[in-house]
Each structure stands twice: as C-alpha cells, then as structure tokens.
C-alpha positions in Angstrom: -20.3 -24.7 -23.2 -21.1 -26.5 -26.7 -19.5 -23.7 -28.6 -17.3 -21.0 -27.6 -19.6 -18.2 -29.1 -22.9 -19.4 -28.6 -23.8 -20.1 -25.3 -27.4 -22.3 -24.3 -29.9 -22.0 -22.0 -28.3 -25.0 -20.5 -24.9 -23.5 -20.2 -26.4 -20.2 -18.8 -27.9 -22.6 -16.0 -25.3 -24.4 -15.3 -22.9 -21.4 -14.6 -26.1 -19.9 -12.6 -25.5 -23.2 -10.8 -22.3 -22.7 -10.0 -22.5 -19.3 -9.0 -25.4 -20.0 -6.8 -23.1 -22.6 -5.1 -19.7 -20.4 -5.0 -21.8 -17.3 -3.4 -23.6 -19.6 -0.7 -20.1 -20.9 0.0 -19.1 -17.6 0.2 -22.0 -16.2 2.7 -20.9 -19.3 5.2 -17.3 -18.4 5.6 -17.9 -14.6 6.1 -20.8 -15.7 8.2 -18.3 -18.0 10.1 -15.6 -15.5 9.9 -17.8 -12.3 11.2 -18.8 -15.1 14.2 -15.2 -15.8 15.1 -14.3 -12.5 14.4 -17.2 -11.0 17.4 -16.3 -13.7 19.7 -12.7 -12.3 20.0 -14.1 -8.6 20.1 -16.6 -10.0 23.0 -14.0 -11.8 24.6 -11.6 -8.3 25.0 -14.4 -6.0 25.9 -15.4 -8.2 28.5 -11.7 -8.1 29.7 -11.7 -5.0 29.5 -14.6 -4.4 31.3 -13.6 -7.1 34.3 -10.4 -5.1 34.6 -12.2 -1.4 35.0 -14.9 -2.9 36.9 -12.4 -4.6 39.4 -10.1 -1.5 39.9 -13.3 0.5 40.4 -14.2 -2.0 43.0 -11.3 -1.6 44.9 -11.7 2.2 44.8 -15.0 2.2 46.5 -13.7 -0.6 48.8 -11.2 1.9 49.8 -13.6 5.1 50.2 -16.3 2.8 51.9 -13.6 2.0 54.6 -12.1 5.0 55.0 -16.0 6.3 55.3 -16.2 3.7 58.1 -13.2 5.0 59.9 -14.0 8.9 60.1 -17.6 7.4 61.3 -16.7 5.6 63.8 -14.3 8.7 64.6 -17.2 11.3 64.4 -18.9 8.5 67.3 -16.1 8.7 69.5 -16.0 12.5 69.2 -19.5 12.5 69.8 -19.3 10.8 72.8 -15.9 12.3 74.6 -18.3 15.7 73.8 -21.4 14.5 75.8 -19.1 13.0 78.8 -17.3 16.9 78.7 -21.1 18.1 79.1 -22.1 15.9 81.3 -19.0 17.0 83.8 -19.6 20.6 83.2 -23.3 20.0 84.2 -22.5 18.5 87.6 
C-alpha cells in the first residue's frame, strides 16, 4: 500500500485481486477434497452393499433348493398315492 493509513483504489484492487485468487484456490481443493472424499464413501457403500447382497444371495440359494427338494418330495408322494389307488381299484 503507498501509505499505511490511506489506502487507494489501486491497493483496494489489488487485495481484491488476491482475494479473488486465494478464494478460487480455495473452492478447487474443497472441490477436489469433497471428490476424493465421495469416492471413498462410494467405494464402502458399494462394499457394503456387495457383501449384503451376496449373503442375501446365498440365503435364497439355499431356500430355492431346499424349495426344490420338498417339490420333488411332494412328486414322489404324489405318485406312491396314485399307484396305492390304482391297487385298491383293481
């Protein structure tokens, strides 16, 4: 500044300068902070997720088989029946 009590147009500018320059840096790391910052909270929710979606897979895995088993169970029920019938009819 050209003197310490009176400050010019020009000074006031420049600072304005500056300020302009130091808040734009500013903006770009948060900016680039925030984006690192939901990358990594991306990242562990879509862990997450992969882990609860897996276990839920097994889980249904597991019902749809033992689903498959009292099926084909109820079919040979089913069928032992009509051959019991089938006697008692002749």
């Amino acid at each position: 500044m050209a003197n310490d009590d009176n400050a010019t147009k020009q000074d006031l500018l420049d600072l304005e300068q500056r300020l302009n320059i130091d808040f734009t840096e500013m903006e770009q790391r948060l900016k680039t902070s925030l984006d690192a910052s939901l990358g990594r909270l991306e990242t562990h929710l879509l862990s997450a997720f992969h882990g609860w979606a897996r276990a839920t897979e097994i889980k249904i895995k597991s019902a749809s088989n033992s689903t498959a088993a009292v099926d084909e169970r109820m079919s040979l029920l089913e069928e032992r029946m009509l051959n019991l019938e089938r006697r008692q009819r002749s």
